[in-house]
PDB file of N, CA, C, O and CB in Angstrom:
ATOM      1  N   UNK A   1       0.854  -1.162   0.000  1.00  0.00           N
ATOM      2  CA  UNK A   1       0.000   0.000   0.000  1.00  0.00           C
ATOM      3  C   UNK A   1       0.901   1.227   0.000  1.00  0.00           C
ATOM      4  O   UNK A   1       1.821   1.487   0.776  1.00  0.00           O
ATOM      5  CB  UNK A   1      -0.972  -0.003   1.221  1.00  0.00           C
ATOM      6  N   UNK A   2       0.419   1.962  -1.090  1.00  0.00           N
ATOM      7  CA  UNK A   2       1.534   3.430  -0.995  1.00  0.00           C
ATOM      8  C   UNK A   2       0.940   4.415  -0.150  1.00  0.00           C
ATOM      9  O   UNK A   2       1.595   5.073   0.658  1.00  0.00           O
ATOM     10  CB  UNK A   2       1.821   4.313  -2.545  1.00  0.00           C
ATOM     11  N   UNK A   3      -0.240   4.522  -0.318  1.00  0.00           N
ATOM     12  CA  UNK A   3      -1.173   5.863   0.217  1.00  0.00           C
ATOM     13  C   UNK A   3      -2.946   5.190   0.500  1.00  0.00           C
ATOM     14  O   UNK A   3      -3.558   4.545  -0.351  1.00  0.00           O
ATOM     15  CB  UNK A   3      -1.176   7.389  -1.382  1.00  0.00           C
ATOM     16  N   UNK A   4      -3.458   5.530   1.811  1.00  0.00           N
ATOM     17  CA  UNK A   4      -4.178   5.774   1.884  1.00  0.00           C
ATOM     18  C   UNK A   4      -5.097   7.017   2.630  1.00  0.00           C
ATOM     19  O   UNK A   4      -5.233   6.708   3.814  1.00  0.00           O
ATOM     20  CB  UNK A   4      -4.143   4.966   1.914  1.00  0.00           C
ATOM     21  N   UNK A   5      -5.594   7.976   2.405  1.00  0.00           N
ATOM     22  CA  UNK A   5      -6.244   9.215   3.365  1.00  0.00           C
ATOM     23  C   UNK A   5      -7.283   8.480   3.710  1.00  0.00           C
ATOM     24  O   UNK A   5      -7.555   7.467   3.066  1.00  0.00           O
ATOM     25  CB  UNK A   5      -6.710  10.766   2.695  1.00  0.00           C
ATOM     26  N   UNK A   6      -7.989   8.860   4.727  1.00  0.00           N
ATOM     27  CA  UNK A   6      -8.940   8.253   5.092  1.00  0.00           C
ATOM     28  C   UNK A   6      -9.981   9.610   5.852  1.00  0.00           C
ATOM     29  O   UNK A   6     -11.156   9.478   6.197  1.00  0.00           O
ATOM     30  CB  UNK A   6      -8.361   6.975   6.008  1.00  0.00           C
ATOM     31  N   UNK A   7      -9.132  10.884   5.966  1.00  0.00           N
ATOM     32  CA  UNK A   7      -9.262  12.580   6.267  1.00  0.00           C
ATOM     33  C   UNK A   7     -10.632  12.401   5.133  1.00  0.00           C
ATOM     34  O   UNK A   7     -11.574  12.930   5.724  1.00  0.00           O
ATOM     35  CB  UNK A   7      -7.505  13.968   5.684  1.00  0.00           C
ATOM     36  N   UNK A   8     -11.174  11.838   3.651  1.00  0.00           N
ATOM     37  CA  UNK A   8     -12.475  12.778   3.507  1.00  0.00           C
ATOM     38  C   UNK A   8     -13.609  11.605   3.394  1.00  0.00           C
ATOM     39  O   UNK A   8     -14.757  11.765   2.980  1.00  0.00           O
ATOM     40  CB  UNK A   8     -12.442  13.937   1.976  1.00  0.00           C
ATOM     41  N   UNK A   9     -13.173  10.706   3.738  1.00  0.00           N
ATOM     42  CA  UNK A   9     -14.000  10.311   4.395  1.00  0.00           C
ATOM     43  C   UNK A   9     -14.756  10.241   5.569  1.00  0.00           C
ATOM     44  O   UNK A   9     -15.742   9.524   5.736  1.00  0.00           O
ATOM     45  CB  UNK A   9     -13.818   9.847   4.274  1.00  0.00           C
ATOM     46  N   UNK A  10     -14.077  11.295   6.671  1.00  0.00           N
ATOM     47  CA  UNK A  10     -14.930  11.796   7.767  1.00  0.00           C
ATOM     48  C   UNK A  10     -16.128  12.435   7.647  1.00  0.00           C
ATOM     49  O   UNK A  10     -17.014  12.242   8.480  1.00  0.00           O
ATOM     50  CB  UNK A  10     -14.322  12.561   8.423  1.00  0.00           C
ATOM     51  N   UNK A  11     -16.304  13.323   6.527  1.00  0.00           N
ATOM     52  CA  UNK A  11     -17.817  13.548   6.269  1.00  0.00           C
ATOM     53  C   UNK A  11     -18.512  12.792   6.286  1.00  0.00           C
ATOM     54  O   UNK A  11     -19.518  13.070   6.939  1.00  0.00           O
ATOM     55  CB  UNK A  11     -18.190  13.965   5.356  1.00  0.00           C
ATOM     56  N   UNK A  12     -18.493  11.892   5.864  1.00  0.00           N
ATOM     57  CA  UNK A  12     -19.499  10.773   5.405  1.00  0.00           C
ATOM     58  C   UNK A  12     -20.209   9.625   6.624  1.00  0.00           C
ATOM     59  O   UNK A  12     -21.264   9.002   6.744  1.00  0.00           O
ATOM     60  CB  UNK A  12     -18.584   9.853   4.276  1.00  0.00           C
ATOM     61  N   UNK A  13     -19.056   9.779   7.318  1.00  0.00           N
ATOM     62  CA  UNK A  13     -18.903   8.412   8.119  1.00  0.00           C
ATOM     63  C   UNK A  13     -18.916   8.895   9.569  1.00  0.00           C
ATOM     64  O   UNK A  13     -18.355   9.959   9.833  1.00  0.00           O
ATOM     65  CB  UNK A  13     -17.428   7.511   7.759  1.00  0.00           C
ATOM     66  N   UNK A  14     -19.735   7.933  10.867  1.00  0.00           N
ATOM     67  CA  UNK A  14     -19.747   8.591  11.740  1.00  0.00           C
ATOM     68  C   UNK A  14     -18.864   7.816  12.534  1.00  0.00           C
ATOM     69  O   UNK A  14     -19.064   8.119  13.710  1.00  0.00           O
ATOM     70  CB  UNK A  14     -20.930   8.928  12.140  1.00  0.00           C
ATOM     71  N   UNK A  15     -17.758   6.740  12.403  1.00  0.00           N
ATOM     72  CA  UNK A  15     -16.684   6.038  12.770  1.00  0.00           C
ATOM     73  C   UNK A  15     -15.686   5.297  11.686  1.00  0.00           C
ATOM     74  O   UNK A  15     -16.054   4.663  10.697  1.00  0.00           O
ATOM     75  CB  UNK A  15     -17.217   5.147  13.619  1.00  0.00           C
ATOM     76  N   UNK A  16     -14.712   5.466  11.995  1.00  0.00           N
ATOM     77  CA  UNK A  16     -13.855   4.616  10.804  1.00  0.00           C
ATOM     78  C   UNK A  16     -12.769   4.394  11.483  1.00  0.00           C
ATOM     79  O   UNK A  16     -12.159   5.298  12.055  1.00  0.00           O
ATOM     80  CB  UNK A  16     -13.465   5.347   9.333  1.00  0.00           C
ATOM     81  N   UNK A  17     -12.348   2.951  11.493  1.00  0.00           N
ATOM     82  CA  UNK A  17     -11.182   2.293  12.359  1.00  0.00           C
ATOM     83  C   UNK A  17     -10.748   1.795  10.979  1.00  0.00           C
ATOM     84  O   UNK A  17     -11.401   1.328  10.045  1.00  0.00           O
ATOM     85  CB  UNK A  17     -11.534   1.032  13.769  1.00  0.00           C
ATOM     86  N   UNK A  18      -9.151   2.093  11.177  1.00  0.00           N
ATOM     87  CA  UNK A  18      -8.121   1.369  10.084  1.00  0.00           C
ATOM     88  C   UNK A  18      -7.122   0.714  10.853  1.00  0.00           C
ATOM     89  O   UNK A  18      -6.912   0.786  12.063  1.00  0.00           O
ATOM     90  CB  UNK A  18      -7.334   2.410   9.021  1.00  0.00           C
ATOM     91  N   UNK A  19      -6.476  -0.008   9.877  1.00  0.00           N
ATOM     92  CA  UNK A  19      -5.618  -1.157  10.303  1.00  0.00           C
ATOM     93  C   UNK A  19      -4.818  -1.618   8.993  1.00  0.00           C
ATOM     94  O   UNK A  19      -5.105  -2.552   8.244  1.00  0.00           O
ATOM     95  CB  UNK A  19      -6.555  -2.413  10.948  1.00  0.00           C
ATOM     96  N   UNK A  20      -3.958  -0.907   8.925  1.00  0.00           N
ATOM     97  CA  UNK A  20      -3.025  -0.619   7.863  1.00  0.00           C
ATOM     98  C   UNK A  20      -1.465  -0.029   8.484  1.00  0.00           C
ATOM     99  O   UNK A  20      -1.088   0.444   9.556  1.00  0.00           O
ATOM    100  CB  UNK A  20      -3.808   0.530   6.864  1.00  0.00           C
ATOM    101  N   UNK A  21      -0.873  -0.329   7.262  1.00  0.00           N
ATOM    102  CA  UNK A  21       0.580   0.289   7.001  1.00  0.00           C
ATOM    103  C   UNK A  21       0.874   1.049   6.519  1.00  0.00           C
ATOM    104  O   UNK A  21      -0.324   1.237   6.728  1.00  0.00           O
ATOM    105  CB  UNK A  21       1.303  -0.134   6.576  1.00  0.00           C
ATOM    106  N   UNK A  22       1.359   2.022   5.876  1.00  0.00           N
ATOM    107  CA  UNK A  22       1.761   2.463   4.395  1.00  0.00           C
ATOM    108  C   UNK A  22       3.067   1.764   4.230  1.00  0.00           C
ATOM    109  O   UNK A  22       3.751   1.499   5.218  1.00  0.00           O
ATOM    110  CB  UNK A  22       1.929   4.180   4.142  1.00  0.00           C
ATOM    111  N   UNK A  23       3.552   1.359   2.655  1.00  0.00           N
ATOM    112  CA  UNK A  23       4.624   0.526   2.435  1.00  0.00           C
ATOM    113  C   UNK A  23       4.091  -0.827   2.879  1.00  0.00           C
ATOM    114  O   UNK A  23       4.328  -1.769   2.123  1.00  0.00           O
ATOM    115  CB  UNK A  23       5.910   0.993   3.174  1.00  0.00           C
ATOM    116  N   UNK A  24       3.717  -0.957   3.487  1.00  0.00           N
ATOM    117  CA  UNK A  24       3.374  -2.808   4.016  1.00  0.00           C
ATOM    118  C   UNK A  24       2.793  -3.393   2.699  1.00  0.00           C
ATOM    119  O   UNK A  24       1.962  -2.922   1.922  1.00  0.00           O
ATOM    120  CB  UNK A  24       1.892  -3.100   5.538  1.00  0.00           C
ATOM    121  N   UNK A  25       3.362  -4.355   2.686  1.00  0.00           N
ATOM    122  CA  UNK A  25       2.323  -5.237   1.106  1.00  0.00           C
ATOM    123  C   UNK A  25       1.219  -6.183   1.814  1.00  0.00           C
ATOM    124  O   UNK A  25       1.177  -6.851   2.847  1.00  0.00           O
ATOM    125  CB  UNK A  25       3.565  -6.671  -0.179  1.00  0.00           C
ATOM    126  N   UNK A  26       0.754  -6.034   1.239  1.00  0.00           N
ATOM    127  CA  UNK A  26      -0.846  -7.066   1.494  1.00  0.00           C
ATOM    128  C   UNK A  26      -0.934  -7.859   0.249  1.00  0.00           C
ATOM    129  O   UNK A  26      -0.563  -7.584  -0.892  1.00  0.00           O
ATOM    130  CB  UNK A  26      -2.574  -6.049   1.627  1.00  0.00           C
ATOM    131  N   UNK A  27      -1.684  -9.216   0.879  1.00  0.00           N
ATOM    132  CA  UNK A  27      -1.561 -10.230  -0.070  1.00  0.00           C
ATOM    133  C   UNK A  27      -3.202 -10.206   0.021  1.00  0.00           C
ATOM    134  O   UNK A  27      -3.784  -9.464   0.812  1.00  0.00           O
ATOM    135  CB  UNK A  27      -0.564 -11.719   0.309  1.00  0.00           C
ATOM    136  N   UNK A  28      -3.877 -11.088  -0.863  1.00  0.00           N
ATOM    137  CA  UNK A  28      -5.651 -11.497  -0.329  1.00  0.00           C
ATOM    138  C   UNK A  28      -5.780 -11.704   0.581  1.00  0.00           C
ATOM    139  O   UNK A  28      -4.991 -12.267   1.341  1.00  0.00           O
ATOM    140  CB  UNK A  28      -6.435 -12.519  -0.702  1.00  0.00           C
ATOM    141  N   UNK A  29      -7.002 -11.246   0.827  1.00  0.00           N
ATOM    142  CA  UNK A  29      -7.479 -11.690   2.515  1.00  0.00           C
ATOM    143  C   UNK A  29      -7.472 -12.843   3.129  1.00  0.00           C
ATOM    144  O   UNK A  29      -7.905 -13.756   2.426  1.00  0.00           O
ATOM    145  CB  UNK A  29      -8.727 -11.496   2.819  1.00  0.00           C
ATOM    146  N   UNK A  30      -7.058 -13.213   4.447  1.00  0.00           N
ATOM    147  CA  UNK A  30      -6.900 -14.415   4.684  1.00  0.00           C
ATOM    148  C   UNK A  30      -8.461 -15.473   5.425  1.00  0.00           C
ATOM    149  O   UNK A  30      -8.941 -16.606   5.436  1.00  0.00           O
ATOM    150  CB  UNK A  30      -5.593 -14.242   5.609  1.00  0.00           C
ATOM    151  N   UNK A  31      -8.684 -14.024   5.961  1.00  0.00           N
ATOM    152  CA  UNK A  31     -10.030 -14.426   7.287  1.00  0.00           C
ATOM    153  C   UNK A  31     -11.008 -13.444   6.814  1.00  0.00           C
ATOM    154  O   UNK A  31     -10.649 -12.435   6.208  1.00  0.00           O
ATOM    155  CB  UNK A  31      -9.618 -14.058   9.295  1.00  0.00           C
ATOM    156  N   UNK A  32     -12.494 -13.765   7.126  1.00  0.00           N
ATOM    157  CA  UNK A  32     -13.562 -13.161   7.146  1.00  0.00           C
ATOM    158  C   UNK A  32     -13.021 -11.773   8.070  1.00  0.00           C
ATOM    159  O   UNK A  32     -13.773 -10.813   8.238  1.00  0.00           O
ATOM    160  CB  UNK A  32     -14.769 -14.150   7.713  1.00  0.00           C
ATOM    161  N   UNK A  33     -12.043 -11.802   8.463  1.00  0.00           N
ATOM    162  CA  UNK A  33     -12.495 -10.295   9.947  1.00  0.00           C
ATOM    163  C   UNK A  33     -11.464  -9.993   9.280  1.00  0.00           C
ATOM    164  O   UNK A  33     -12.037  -8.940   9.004  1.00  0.00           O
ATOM    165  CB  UNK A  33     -12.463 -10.319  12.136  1.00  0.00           C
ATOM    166  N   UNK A  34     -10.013  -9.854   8.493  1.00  0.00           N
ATOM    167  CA  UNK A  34      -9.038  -9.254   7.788  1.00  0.00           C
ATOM    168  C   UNK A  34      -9.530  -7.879   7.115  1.00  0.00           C
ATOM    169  O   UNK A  34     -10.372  -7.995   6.225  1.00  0.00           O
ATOM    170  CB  UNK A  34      -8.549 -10.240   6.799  1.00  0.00           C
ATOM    171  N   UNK A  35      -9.069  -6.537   7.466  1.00  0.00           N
ATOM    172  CA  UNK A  35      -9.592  -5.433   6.768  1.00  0.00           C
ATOM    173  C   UNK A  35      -8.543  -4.373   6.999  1.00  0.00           C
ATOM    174  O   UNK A  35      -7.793  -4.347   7.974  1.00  0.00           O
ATOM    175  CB  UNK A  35     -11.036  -5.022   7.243  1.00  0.00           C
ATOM    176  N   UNK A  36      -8.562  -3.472   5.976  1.00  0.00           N
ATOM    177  CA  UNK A  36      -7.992  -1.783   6.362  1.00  0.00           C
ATOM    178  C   UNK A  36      -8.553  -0.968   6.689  1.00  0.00           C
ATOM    179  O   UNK A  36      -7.875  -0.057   7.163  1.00  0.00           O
ATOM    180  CB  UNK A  36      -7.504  -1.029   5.583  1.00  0.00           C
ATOM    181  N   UNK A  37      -9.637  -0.818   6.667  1.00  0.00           N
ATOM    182  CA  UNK A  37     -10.516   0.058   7.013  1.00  0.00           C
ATOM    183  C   UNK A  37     -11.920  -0.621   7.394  1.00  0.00           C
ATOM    184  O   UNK A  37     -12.197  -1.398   6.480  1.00  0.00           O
ATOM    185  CB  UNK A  37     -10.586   1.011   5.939  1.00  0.00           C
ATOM    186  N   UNK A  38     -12.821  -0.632   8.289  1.00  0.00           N
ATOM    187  CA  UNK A  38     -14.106  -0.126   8.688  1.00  0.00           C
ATOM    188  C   UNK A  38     -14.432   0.831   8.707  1.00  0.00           C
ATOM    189  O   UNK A  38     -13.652   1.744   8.979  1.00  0.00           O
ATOM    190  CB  UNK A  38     -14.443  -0.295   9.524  1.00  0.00           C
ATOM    191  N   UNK A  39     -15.667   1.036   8.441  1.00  0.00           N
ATOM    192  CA  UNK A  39     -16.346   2.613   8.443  1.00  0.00           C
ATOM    193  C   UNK A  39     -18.171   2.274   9.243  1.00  0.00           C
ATOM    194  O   UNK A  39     -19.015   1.418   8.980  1.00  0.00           O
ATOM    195  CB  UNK A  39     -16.480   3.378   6.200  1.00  0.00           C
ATOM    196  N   UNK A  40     -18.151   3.149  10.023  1.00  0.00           N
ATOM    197  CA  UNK A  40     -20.234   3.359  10.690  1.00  0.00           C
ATOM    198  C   UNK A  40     -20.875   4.460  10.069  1.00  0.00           C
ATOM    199  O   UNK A  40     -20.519   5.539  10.544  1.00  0.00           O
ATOM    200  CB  UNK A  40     -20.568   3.884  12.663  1.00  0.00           C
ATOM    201  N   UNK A  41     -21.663   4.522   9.205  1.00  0.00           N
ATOM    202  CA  UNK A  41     -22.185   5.603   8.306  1.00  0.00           C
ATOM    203  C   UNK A  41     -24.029   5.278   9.189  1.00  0.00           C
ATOM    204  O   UNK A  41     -24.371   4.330   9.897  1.00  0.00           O
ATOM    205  CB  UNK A  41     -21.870   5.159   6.057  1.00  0.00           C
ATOM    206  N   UNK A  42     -24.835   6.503   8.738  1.00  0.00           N
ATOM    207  CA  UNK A  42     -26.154   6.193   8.598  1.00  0.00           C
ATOM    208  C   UNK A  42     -26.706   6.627   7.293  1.00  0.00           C
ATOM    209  O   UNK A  42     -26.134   7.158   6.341  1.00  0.00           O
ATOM    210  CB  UNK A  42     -26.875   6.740   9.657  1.00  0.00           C
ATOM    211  N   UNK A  43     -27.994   6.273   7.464  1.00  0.00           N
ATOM    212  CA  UNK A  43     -28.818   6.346   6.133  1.00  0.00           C
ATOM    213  C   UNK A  43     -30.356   6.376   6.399  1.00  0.00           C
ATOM    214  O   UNK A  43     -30.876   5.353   6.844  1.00  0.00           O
ATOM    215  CB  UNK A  43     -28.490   5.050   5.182  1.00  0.00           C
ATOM    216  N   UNK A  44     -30.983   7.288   6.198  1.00  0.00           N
ATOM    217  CA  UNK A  44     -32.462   7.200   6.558  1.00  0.00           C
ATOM    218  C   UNK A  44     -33.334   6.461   6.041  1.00  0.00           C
ATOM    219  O   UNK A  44     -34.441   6.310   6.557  1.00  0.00           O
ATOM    220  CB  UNK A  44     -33.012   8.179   6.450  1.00  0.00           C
ATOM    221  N   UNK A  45     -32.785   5.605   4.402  1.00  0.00           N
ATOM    222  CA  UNK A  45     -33.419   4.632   4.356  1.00  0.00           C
ATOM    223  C   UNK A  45     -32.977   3.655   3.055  1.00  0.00           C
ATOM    224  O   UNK A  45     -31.771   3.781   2.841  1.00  0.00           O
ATOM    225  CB  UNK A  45     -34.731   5.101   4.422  1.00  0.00           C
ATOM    226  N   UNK A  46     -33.435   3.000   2.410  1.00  0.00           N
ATOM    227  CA  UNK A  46     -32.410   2.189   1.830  1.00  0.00           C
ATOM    228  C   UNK A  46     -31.824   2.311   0.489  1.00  0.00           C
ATOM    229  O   UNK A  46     -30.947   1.572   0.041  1.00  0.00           O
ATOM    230  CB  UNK A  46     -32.820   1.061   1.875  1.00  0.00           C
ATOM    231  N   UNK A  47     -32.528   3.578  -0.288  1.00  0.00           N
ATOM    232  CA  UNK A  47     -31.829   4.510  -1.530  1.00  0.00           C
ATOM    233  C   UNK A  47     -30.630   4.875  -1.003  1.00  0.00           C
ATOM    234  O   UNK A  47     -29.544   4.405  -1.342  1.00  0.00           O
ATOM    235  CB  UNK A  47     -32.630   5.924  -2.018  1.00  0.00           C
ATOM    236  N   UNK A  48     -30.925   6.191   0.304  1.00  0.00           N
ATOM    237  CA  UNK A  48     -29.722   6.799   0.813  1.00  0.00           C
ATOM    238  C   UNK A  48     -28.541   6.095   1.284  1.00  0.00           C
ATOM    239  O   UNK A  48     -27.400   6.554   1.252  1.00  0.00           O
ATOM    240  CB  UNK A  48     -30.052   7.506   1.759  1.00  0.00           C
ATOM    241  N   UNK A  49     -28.955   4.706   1.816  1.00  0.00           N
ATOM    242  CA  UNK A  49     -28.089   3.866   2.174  1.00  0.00           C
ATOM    243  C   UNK A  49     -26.910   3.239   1.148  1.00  0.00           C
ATOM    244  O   UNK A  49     -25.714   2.969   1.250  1.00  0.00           O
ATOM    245  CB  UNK A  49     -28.869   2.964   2.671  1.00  0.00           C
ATOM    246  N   UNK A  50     -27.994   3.160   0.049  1.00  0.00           N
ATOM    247  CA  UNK A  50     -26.873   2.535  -1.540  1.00  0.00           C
ATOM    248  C   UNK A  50     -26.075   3.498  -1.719  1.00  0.00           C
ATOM    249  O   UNK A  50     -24.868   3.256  -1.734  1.00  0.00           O
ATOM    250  CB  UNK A  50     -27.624   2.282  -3.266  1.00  0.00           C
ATOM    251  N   UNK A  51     -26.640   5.075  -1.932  1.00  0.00           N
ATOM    252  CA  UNK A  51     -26.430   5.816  -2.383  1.00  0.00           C
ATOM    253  C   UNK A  51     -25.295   6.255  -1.963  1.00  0.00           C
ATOM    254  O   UNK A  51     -24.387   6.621  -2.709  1.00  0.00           O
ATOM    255  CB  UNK A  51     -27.221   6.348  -2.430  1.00  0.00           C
ATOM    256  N   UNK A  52     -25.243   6.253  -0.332  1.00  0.00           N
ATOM    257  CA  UNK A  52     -23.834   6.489   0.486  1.00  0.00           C
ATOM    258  C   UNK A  52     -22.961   5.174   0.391  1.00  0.00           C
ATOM    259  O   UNK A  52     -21.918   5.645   0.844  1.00  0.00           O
ATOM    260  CB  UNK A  52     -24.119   6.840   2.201  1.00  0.00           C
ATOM    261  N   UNK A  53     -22.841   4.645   0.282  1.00  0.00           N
ATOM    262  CA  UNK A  53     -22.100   3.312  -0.254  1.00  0.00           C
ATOM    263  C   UNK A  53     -21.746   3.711  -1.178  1.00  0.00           C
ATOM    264  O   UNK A  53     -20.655   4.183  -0.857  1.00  0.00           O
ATOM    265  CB  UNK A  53     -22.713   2.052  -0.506  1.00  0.00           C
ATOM    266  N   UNK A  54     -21.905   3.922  -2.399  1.00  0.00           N
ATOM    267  CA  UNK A  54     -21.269   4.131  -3.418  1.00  0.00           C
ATOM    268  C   UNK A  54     -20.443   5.611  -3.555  1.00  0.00           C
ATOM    269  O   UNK A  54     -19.380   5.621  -4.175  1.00  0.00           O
ATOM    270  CB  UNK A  54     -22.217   3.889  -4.372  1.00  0.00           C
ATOM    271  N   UNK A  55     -20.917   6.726  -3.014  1.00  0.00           N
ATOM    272  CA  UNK A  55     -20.153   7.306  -2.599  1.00  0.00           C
ATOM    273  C   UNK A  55     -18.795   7.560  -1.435  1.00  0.00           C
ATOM    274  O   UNK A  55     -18.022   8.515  -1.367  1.00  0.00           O
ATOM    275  CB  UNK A  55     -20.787   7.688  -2.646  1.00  0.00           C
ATOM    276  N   UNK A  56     -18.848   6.632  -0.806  1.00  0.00           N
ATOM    277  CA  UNK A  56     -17.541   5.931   0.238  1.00  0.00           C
ATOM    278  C   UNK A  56     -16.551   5.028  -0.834  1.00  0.00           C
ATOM    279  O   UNK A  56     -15.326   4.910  -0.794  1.00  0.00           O
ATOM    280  CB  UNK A  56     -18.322   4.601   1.694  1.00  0.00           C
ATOM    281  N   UNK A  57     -17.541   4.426  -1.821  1.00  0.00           N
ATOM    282  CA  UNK A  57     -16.230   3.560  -2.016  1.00  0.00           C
ATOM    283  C   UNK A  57     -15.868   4.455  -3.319  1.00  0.00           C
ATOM    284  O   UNK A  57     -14.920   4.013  -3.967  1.00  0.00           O
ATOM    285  CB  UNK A  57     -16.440   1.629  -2.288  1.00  0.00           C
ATOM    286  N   UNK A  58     -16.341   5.387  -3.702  1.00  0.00           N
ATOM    287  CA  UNK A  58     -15.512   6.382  -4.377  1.00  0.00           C
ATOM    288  C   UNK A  58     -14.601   7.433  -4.347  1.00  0.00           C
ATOM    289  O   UNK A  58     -13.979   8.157  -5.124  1.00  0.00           O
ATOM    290  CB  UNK A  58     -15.964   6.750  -4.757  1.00  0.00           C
ATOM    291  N   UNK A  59     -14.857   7.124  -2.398  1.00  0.00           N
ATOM    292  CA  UNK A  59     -14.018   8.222  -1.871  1.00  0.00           C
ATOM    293  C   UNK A  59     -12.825   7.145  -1.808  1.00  0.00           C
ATOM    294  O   UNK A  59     -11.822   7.268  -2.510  1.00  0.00           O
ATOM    295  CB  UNK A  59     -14.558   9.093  -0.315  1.00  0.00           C
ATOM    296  N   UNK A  60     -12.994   6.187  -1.001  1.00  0.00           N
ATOM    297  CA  UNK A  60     -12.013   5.118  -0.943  1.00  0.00           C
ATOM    298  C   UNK A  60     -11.498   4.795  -2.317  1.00  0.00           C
ATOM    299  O   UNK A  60     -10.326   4.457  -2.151  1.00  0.00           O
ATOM    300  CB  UNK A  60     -12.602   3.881  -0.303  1.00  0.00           C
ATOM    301  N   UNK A  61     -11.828   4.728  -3.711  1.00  0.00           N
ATOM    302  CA  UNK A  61     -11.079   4.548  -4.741  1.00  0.00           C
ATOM    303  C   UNK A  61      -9.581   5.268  -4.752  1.00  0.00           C
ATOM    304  O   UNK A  61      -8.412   4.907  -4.891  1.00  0.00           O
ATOM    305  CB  UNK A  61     -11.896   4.949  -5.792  1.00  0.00           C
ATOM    306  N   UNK A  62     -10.422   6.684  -4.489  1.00  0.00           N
ATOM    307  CA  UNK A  62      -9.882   7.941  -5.166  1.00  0.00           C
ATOM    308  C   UNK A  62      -8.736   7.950  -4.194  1.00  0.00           C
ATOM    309  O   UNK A  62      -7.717   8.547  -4.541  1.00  0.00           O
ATOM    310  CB  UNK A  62     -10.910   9.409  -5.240  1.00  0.00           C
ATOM    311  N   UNK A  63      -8.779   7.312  -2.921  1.00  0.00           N
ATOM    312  CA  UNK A  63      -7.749   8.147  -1.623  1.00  0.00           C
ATOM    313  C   UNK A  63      -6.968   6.614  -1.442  1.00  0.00           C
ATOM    314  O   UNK A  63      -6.220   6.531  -0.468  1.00  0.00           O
ATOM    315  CB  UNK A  63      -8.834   8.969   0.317  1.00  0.00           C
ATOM    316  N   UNK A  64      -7.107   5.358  -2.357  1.00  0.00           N
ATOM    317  CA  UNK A  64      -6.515   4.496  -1.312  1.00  0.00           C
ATOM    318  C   UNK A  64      -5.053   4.469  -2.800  1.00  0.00           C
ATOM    319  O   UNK A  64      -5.659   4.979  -3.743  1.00  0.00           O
ATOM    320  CB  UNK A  64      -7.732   2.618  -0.639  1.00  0.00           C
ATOM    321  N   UNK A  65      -3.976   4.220  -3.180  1.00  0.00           N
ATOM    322  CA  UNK A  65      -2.849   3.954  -4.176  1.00  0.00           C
ATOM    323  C   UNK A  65      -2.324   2.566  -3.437  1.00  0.00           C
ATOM    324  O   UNK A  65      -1.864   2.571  -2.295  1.00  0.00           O
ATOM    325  CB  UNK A  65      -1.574   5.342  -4.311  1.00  0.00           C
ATOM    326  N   UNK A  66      -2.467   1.299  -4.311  1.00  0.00           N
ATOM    327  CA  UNK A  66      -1.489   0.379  -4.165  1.00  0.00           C
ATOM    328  C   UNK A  66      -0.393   0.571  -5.332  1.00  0.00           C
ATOM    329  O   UNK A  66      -0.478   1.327  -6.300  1.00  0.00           O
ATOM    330  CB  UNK A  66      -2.134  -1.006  -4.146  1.00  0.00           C
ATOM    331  N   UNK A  67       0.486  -0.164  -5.050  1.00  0.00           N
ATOM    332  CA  UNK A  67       1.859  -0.032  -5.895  1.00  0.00           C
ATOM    333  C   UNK A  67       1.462  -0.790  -6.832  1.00  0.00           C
ATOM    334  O   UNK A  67       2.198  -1.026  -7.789  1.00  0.00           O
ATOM    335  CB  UNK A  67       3.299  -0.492  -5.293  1.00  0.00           C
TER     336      UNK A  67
END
């Protein structure tokens, strides 16, 4: 992993725990609970809910660089 921000995704999200390196290589996941990030968002109902989903993982596209 070269870069990840995880700074604009605070709008969005009302918790986000990471568990990362920068420089560390990651291989596939090994275990169901293996992650870099969690995030706790809300949604008033289940449009807004997709809707913010897809906007997180576009924030996460845009902010995460593997090598």
């Amino acid at each position: 992993m070269v870069k990840f921000d995880v700074a604009p995704l605070r709008p969005e999200v009302q918790h986000i725990e990471t568990n990362f390196e920068i420089g560390r290589e990651y291989d596939e996941m090994d275990e169901s609970t293996d992650y870099i990030a969690m995030v706790q968002f809300d949604a008033p109902n289940d449009d807004a809910m997709q809707h913010k989903i897809e906007k997180i993982n576009r924030i996460i596209k845009h902010n995460l660089v593997w090598e």
